[in-house]
GUDRENKE-279312 format. One record per residue (C-alpha): x, y, z; residue number from 1. Coordinates in Angstrom, 3 decimals, padded with zeros to 6 digits. Example, Ala and Ser with C-alpha at 12.3 -4.5 7.8 and 13.67 -1.06 7.14 Angstrom:
<atoms>
          u          v          w   bavex
    012.300   -004.500    007.800       1
    013.670   -001.060    007.140       2
</atoms>
This chain:
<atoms>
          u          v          w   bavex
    242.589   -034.260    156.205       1
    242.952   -031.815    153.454       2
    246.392   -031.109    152.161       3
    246.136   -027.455    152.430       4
    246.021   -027.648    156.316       5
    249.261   -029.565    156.576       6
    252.442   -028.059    157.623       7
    254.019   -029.333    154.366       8
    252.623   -031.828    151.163       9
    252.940   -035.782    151.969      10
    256.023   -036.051    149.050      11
    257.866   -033.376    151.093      12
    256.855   -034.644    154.479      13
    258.027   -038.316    153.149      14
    261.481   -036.620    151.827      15
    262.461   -035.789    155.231      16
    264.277   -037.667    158.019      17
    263.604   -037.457    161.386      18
    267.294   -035.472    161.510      19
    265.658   -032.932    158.803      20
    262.379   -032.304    160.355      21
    263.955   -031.505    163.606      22
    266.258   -029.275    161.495      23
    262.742   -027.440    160.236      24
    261.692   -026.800    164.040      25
    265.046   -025.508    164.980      26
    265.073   -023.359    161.819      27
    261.798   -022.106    163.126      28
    259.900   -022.965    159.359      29
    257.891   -025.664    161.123      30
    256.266   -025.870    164.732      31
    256.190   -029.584    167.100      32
    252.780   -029.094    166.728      33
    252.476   -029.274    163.357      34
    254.762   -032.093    162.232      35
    252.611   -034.267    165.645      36
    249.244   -033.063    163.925      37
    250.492   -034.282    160.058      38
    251.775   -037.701    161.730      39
    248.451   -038.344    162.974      40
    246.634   -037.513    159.957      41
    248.996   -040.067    158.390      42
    247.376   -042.668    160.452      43
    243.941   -041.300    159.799      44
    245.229   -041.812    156.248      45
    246.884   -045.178    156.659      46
    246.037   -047.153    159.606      47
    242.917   -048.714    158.730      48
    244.808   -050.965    156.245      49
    247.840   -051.212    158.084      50
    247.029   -051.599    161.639      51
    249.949   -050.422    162.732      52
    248.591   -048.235    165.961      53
    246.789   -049.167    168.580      54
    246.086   -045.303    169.588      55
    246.885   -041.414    169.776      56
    247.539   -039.502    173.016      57
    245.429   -036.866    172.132      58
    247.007   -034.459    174.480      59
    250.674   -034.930    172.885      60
    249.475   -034.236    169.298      61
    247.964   -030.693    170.540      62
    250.893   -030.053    172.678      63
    253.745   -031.650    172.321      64
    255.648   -030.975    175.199      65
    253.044   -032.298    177.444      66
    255.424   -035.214    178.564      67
    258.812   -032.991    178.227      68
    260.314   -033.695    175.663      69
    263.895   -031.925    175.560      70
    264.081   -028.810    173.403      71
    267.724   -028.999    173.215      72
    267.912   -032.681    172.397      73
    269.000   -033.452    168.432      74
    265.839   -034.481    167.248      75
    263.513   -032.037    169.178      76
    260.052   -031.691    167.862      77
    259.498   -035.216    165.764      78
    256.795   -037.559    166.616      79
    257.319   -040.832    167.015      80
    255.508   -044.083    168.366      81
    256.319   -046.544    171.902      82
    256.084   -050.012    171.194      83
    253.755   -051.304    172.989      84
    256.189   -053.715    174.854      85
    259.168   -052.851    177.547      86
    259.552   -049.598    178.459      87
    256.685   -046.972    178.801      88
    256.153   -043.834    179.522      89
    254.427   -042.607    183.224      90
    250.659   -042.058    182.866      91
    249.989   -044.028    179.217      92
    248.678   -047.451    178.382      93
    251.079   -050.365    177.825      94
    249.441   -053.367    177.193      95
    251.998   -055.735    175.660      96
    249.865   -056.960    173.354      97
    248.237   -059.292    176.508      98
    244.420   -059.302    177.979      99
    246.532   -060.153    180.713     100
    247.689   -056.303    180.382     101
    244.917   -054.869    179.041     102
    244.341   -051.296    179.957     103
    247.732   -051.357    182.011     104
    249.144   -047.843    182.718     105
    252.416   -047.463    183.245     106
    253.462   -046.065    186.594     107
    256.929   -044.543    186.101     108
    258.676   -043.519    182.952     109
    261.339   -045.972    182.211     110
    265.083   -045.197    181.585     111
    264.836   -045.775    177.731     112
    261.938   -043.401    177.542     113
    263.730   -040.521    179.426     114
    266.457   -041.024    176.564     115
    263.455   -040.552    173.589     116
    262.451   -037.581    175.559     117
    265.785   -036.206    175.973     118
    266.255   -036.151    172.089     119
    263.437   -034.606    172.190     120
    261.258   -036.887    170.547     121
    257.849   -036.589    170.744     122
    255.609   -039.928    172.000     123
    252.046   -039.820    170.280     124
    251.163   -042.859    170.584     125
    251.389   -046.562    170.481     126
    252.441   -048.951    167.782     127
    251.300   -052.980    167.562     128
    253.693   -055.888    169.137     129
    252.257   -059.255    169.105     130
    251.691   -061.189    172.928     131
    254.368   -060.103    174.871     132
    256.683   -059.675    171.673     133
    257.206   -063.410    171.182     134
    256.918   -063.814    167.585     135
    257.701   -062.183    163.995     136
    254.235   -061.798    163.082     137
    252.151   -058.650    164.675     138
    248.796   -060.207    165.086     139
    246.414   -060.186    168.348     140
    243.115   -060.635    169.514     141
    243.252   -059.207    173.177     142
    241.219   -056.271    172.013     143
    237.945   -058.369    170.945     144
    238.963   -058.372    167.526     145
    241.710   -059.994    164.827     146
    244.297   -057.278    164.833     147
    246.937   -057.854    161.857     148
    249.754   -055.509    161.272     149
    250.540   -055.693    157.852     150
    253.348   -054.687    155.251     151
    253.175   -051.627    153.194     152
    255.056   -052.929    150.835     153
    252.202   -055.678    150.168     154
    249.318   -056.160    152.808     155
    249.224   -059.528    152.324     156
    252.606   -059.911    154.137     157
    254.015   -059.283    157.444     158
    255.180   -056.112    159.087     159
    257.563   -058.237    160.919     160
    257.645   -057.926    164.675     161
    257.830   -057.878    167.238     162
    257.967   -054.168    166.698     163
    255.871   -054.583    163.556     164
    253.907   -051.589    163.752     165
    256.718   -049.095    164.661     166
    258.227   -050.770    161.288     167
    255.013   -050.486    159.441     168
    254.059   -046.512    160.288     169
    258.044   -045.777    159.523     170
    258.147   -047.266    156.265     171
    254.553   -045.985    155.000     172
    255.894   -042.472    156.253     173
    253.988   -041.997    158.918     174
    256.892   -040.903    161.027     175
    260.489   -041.037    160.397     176
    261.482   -043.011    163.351     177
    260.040   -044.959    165.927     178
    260.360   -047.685    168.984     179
    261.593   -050.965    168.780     180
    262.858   -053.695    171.576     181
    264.766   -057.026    169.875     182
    264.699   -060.311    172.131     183
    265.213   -062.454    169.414     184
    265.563   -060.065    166.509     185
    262.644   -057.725    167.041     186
    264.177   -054.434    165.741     187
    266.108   -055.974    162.769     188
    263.420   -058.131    161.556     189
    260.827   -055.576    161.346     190
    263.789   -053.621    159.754     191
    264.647   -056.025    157.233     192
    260.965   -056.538    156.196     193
    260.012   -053.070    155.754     194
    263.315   -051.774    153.880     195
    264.655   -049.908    157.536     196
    267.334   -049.835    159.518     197
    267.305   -051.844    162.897     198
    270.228   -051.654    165.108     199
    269.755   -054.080    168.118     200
    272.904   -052.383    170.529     201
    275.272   -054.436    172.723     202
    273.915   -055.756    175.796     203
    274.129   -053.313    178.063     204
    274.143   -050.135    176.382     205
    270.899   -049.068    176.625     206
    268.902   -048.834    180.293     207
    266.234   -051.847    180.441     208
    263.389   -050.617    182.457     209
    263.073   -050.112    186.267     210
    261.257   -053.429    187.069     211
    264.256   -055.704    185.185     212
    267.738   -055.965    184.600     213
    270.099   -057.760    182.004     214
    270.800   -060.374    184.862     215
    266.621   -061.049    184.498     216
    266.208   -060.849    180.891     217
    269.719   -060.832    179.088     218
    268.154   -061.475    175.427     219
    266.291   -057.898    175.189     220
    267.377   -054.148    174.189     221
    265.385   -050.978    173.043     222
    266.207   -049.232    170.045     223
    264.961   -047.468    167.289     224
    263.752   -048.426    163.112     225
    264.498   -045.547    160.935     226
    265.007   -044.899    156.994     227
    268.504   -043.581    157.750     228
    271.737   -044.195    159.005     229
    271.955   -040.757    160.549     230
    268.737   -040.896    162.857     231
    269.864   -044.304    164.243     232
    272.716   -042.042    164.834     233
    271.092   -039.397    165.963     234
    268.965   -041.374    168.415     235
    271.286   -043.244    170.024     236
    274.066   -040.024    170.879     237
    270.953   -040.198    174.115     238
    269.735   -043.819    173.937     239
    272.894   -045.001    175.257     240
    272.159   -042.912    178.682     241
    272.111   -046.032    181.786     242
    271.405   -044.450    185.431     243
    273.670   -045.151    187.714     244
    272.944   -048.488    189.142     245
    270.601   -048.898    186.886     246
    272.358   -051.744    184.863     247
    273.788   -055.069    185.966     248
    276.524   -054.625    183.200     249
    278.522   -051.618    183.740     250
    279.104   -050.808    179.937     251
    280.367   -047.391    180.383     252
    279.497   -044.413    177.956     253
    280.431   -044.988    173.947     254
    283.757   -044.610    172.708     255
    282.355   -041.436    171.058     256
    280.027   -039.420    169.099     257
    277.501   -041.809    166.986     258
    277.253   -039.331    164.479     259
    280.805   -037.891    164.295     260
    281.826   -041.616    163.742     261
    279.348   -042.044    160.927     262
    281.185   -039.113    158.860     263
    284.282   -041.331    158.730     264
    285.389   -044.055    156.721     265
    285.437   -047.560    159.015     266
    289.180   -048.540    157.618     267
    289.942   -051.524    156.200     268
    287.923   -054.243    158.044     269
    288.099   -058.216    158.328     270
    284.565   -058.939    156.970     271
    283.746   -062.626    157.846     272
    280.304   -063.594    155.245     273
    278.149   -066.441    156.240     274
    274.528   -067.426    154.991     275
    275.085   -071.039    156.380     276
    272.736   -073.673    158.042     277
    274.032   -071.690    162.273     278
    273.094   -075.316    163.449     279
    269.414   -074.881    162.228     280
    267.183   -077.682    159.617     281
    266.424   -075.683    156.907     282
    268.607   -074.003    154.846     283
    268.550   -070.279    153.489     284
    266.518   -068.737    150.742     285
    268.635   -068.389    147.793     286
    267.061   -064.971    146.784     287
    267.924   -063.980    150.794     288
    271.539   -065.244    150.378     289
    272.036   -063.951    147.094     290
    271.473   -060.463    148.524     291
    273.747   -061.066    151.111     292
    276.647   -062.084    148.439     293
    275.847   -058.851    146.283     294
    276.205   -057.234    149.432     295
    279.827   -058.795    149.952     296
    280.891   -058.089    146.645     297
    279.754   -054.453    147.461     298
    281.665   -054.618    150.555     299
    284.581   -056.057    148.749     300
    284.664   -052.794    146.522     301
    285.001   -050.221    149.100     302
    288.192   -051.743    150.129     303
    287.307   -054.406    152.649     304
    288.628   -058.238    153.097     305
    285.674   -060.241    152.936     306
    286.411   -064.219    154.070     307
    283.837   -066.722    153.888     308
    283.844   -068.301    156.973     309
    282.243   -072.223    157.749     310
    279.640   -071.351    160.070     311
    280.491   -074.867    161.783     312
    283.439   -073.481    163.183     313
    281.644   -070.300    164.770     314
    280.542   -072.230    168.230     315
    278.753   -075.984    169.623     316
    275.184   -074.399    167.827     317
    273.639   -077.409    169.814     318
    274.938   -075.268    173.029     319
    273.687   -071.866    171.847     320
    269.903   -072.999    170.845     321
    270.097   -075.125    174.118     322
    270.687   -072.327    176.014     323
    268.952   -069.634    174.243     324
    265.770   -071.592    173.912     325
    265.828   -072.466    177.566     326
    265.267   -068.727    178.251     327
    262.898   -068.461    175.469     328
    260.847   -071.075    176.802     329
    261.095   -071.103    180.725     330
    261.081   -067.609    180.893     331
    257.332   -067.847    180.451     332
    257.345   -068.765    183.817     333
    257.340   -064.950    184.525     334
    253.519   -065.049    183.392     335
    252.821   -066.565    186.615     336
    253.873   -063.605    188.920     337
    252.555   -061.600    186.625     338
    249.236   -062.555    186.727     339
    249.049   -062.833    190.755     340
    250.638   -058.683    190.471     341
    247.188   -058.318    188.247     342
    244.913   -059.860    190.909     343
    244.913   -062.990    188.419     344
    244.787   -066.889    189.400     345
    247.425   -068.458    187.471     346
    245.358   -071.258    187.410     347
    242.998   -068.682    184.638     348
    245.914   -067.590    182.473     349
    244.344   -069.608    179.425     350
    241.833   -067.104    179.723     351
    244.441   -064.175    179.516     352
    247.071   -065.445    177.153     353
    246.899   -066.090    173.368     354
    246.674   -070.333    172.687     355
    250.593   -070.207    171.825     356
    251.332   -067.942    174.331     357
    249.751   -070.364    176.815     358
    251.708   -073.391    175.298     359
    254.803   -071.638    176.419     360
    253.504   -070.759    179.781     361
    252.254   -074.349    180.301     362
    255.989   -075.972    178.662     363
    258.047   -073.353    180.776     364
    257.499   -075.709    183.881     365
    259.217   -078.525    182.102     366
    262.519   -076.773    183.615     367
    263.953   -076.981    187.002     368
    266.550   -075.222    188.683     369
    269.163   -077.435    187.035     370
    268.751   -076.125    183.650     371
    268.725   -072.849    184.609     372
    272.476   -073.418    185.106     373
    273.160   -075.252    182.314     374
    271.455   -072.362    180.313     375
    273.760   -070.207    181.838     376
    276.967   -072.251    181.793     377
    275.617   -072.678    177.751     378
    275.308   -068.608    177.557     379
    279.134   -068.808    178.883     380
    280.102   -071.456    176.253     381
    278.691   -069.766    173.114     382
    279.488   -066.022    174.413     383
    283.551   -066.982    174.990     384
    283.320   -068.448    171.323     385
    281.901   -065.002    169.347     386
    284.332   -063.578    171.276     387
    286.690   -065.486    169.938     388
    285.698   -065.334    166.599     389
    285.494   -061.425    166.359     390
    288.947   -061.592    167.003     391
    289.655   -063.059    163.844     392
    287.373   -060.343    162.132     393
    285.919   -057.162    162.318     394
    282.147   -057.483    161.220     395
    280.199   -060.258    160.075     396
    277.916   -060.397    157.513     397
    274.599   -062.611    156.994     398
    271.184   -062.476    156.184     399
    269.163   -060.329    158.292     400
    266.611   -063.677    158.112     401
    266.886   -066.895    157.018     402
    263.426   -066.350    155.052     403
    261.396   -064.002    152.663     404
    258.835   -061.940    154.112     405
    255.849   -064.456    155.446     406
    252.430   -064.256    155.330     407
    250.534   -062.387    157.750     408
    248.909   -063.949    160.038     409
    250.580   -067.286    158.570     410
    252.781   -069.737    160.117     411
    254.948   -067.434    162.618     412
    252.072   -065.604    164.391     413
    250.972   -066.454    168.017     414
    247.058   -067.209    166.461     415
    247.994   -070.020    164.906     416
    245.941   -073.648    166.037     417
    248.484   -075.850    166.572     418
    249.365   -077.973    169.981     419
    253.187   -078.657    168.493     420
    254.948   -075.776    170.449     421
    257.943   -077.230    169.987     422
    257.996   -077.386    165.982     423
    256.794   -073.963    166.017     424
    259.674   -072.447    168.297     425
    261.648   -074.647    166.036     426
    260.150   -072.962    162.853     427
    260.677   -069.863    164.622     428
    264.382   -070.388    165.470     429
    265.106   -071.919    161.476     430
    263.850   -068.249    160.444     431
    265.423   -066.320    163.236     432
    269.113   -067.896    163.405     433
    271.229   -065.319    162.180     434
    269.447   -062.505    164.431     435
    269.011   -064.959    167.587     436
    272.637   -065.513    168.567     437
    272.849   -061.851    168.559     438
    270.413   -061.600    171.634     439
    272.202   -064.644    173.467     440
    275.765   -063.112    173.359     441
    274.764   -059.634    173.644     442
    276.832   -058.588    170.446     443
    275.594   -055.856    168.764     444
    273.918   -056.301    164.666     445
    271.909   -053.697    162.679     446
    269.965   -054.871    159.619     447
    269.957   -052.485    156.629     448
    268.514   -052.614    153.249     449
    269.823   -054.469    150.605     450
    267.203   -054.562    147.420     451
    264.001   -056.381    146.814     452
    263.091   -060.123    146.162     453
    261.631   -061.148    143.091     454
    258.069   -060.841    144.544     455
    259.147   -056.635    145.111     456
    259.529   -057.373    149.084     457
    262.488   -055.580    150.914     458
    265.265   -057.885    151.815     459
    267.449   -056.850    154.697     460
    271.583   -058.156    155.158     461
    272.603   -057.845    158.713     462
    276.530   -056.982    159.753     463
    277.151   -058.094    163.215     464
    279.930   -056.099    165.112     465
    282.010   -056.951    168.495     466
    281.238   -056.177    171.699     467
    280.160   -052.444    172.094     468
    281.414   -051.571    168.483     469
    278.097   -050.323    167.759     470
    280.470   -047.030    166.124     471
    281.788   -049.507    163.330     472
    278.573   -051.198    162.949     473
    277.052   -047.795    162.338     474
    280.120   -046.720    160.135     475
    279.329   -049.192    157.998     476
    275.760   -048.983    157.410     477
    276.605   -045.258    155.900     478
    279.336   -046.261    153.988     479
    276.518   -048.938    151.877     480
    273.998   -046.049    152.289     481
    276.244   -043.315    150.677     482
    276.884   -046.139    147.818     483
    273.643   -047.630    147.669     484
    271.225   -045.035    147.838     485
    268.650   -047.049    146.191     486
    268.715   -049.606    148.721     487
    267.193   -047.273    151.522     488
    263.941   -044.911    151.879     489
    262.389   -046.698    149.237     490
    258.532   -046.118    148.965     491
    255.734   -049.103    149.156     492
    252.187   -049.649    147.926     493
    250.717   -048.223    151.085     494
    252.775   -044.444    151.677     495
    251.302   -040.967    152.701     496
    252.367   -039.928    149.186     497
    249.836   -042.442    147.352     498
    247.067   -042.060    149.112     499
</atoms>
């Protein structure tokens, strides 16, 4: 698509923020209609190396308020992608990645997607998540063909996942924000991967769709991946709606405006900084971890006590992996009543689920009743401990991952030919330690930028925060921004400006 019939040039389009562009509609300069038609000429533009989308509603790009989006809401007017995982949105596909869900249409909107809408965000379409979002690395097969979402900052490597192709369109500036669900690390990894932010909320504070609660699946949240501080902000003043009874944990609303928080200073906090082994083999990448100390030093100059902390004394890690990877594992088990809802003999599922996927399936009736209560006497065990440690400090801060950005289609996708499940949840867990524990407590952690690795790949440094802090957490990821400018927004190989 020419240039000339876009509402604005691609370095213009890429200099706003999803908080800008809805400033243009508001202003009147710009219509909905125009910023959803120059998103999707983006993907015309970008997708077929990325793979980031797995399709347009049609109807949505030519009018955007076809699904009613609020015109009142902060960020009225800006397109923006659902994950193709969790909740969806009444009337459109949602596959989760899965033959076993292929051309599944979602019947009702869920909660999280009435909060998008109410921002006024504007769906237009879906964006990649590998099998059920149970890995780092966005790559399927369900559609008849190899389907690997890849990094714009080099196609040979991983988006990240699972909400790898929300991470991939945002940071090739496609659209300034975008869906993301973390189980295990799923908005912060894609995040960190990409050069984004990823804030995975405090269990609780955002509505999990109609068909589950947190007592079913405690590990998973919605969110959002942006290039700036302010449209997490921004997006979650609404994300953080919960129906009544529509939440087994009664969080309550914030203590306050998002983005009236993020104009203040945090104070003085207790910064506790660990890149240590969090009971896993393998220890940390020395370029990760050296981004995490320049980060503490950083920290350290904008007035805060930074302590490191021996990550032995955090919690009994052989508790928290035992209990975490429990529900990791046996929660598969779900795949079962899934398939008999689809009209599906379980008995078939190998003909449904990816081989990996399957190994879980087949290992999640290993457990029995018995360790379902030791998982959740193990969830009490390491939950009471964070909570003791946050008294001691403030924030954490760690390595978003344990790792540099993988391969794609490498050792951490789904695709992979191997019958050793268990050394590949392992290898999984090694990578994912610093963003798992998150998920198993229900603390909240956003991942922001903090420079590139020697190979020119984003490297992310997460700051964990205590139980429904996400204010402070958010506070502090503007108070880096504002001093490290050149950490965020950066632009990759692959962009709607170099095309």
């Amino acid at each position: 698509m020419a240039t000339a019939r876009l509402a604005m040039g691609w370095a213009e389009w890429a200099g706003h923020d999803a908080t800008a562009l809805a400033g243009l509609v508001k202003s009147g300069q710009v219509m909905p209609a125009e910023l959803a038609a120059q998103a999707a000429a983006g993907v015309a533009m970008l997708d077929g190396r990325l793979n980031a989308v797995l399709g347009l509603f049609e109807d949505a790009i030519a009018n955007p308020d076809v699904d009613g989006p609020a015109k009142t809401g902060l960020l009225y007017g800006v397109p923006m992608f659902l994950k193709d995982l969790g909740a969806g949105l009444k009337g459109r596909k949602q596959e989760s990645g899965s033959l076993l869900f292929r051309d599944f249409v979602a019947k009702a909107t869920d909660p999280t997607v009435e909060n998008y809408l109410s921002a006024g965000l504007v769906p237009i379409g879906r964006s990649t998540t590998p099998e059920f979002g149970m890995t780092f690395d966005t790559s399927t097969t369900y559609t008849g063909e190899l389907k690997v979402t890849r990094n714009p900052w080099n196609l040979e490597r991983t988006a990240g996942g699972s909400s790898g192709g929300s991470a991939a369109a945002v940071a090739a500036g496609i659209t300034p924000i975008s869906m993301s669900s973390d189980g295990g690390g799923s908005t912060r990894i894609p995040a960190s991967f990409c050069g984004l932010v990823g804030l995975k909320a405090s269990r609780g504070r955002v509505p999990r769709p109609l068909g589950q609660s947190e007592y079913i699946t405690r590990i998973s949240i919605d969110g959002v991946v942006t290039r700036s501080v302010r449209d997490t902000a921004a997006a979650y003043e609404t994300l953080t709606r919960v129906p009544n009874g529509g939440s087994f944990i009664a969080m309550g609303p914030p203590r306050g405006s998002y983005l009236a928080a993020i104009q203040r200073p945090p104070g003085r906090l207790r910064v506790g900084l660990s890149t240590g082994m969090w009971g896993r083999e393998r220890p940390v990448d020395s370029e990760v971890a050296a981004r995490v100390r320049e980060a503490a030093k950083l920290m350290e100059s904008l007035g805060h006590h930074v302590e490191e902390l021996d990550d032995r004394t955090i919690c009994d890690w052989p508790t928290m992996w035992q209990g975490y990877i429990t529900q990791w594992i046996g929660s598969r088990a779900l795949f079962d009543f899934q398939a008999r809802d689809r009209g599906i003999d379980p008995k078939d599922l190998h003909k449904y689920l990816g081989p990996m996927t399957y190994r879980h399936y087949v290992a999640s009736q290993r457990y029995d009743k018995f360790d379902v209560f030791r998982m959740m006497q193990a969830n009490n065990v390491t939950t009471r401990a964070f909570g003791k440690l946050m008294e001691r400090y403030d924030v954490l801060l760690t390595p978003s991952l344990a790792i540099r950005v993988p391969q794609a289609n490498g050792p951490y996708s789904l695709l992979v030919e191997s019958n050793d499940l268990d050394g590949w949840v392992n290898l999984l867990a090694d990578a994912c330690r610093y963003t798992m524990p998150g998920n198993e407590t229900g603390m909240p952690g956003i991942s922001i930028p903090a420079g590139k690795d020697s190979d020119g790949m984003p490297i992310g440094v997460q700051v964990h925060g205590n139980f429904a802090a996400e204010d402070v957490l958010m506070q502090v990821a503007a108070e880096i921004e504002a001093a490290k400018p050149e950490w965020f927004g950066g632009t990759p190989a692959v962009h709607v400006t170099r095309s």
